[in-house]
BAFI-3210 file (N, C-alpha, C; in Angstrom, 3 decimals, decimal comma, padded with zeros to 6 digits):
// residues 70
n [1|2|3|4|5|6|7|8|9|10|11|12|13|14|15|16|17|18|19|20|21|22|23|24|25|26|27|28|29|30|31|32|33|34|35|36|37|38|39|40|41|42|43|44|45|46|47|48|49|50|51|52|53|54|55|56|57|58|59|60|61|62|63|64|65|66|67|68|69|70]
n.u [024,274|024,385|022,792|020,737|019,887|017,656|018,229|016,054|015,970|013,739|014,213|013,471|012,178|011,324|012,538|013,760|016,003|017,900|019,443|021,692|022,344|025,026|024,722|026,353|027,864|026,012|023,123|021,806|020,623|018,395|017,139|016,010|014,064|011,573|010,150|011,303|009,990|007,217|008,055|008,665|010,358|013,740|016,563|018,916|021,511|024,064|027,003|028,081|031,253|030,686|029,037|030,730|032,155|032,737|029,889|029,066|030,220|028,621|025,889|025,506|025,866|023,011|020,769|018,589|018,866|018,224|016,535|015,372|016,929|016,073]
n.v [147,151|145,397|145,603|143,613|142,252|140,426|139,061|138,147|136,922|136,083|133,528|132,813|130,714|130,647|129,255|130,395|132,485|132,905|135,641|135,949|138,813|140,285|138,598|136,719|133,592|130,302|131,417|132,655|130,448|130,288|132,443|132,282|130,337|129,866|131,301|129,902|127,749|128,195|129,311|126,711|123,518|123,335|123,367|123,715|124,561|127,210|128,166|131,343|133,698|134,734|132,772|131,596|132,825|133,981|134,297|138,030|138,622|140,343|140,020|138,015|137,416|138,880|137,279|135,374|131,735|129,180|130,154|131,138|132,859|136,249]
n.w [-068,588|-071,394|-074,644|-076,005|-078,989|-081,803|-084,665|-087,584|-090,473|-093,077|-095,655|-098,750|-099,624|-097,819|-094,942|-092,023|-090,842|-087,683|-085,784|-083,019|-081,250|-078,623|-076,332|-074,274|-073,943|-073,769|-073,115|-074,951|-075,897|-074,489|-074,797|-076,956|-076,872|-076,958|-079,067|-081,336|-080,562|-081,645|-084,088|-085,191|-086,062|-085,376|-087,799|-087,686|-085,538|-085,284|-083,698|-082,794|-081,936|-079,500|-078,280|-077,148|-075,083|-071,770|-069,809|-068,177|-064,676|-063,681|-064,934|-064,035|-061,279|-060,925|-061,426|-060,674|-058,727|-060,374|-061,886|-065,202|-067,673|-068,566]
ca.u [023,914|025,047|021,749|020,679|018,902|017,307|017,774|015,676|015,879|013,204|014,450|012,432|011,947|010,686|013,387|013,917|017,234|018,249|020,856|021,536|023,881|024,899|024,255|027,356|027,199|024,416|021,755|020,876|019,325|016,812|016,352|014,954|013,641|009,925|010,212|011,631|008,624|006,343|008,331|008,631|011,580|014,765|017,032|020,526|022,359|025,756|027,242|028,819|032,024|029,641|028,771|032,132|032,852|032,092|029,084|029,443|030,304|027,107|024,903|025,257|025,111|021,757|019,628|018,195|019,368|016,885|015,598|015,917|017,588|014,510]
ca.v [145,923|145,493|145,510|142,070|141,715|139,270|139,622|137,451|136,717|135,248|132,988|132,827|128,877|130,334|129,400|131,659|132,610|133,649|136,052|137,016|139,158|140,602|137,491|136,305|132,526|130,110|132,067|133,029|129,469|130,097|133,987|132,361|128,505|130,312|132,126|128,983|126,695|128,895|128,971|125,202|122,552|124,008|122,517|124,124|125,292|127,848|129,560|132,653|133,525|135,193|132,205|130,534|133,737|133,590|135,232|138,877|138,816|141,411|139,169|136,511|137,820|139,559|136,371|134,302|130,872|128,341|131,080|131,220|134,764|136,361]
ca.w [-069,274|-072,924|-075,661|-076,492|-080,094|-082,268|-086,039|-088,247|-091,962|-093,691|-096,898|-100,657|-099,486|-096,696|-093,956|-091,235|-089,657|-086,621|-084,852|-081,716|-080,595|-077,236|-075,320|-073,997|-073,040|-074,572|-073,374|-076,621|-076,295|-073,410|-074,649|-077,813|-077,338|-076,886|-080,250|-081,914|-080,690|-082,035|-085,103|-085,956|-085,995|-085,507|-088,622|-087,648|-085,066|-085,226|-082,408|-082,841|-080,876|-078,306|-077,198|-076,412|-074,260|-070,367|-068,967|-067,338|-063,842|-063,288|-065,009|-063,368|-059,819|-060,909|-062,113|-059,479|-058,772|-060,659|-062,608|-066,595|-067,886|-069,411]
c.u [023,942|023,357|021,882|019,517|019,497|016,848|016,631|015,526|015,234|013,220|013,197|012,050|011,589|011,258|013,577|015,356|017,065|019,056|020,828|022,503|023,600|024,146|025,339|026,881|025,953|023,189|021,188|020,007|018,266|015,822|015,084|013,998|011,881|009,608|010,156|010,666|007,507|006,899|008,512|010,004|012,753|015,841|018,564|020,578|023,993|025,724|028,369|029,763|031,534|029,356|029,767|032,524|032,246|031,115|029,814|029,491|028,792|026,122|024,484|024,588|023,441|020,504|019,822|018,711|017,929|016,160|015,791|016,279|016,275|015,167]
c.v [146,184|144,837|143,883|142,511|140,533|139,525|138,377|137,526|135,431|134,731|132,900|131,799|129,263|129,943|130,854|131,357|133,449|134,209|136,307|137,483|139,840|140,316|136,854|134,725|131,479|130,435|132,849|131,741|129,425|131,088|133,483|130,798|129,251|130,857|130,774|127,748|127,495|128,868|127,623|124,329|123,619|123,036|122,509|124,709|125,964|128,538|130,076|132,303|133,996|134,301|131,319|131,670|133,258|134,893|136,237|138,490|139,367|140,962|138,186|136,267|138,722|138,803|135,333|132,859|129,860|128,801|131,211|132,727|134,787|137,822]
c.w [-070,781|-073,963|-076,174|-077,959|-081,375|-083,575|-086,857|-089,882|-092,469|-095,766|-098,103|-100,225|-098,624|-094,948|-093,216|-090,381|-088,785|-085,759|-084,151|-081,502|-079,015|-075,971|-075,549|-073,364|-074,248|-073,898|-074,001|-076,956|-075,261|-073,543|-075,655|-078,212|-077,179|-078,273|-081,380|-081,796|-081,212|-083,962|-085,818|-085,479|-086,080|-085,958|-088,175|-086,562|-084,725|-084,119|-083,042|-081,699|-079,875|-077,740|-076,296|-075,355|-072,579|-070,343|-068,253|-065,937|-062,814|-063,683|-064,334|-061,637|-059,756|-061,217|-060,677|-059,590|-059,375|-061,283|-063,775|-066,704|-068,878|-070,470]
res [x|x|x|x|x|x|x|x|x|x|x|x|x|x|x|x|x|x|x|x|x|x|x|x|x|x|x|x|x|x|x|x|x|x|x|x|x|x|x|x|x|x|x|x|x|x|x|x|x|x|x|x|x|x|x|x|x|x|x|x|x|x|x|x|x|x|x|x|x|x]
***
C-alpha cells in the first residue's frame, strides 16, 4: 500500500491549504472531510492528477462494501 499524506500550509491571512498525495481516486475527499469540518468552510477545491487516475485494484478489493476508506 502506497503512503498517503496530508500537507498543510497555513497563509499570513490565515488561510489554510491542503495537499494530499498518494490517494488515487477522490478519496482524498472522505480521507479529509473530518479535518476540513473542524477546520471551517471549505473556499476552493483543485484536484491534482491523482485524482483523475483509477483506484488500485488492491484497494479496492480490501475496503468493505458501504464502508468509507479510513
Amino acid at each position: 500500500m502506497t503512503q498517503r499524506t496530508i500537507r498543510f500550509r497555513i497563509r499570513p491571512d490565515g488561510l489554510v491549504e491542503e495537499l494530499v498525495e498518494g490517494v488515487q481516486g477522490m478519496g482524498c475527499e472522505s480521507l479529509t472531510e473530518r479535518i476540513e469540518a473542524r477546520l471551517g468552510q471549505v473556499q476552493q477545491r483543485r484536484s491534482t492528477a491523482e485524482a483523475f487516475q483509477n483506484q488500485p485494484l488492491e484497494d479496492l478489493q480490501s475496503q468493505p462494501l458501504g464502508q468509507p476508506r479510513s
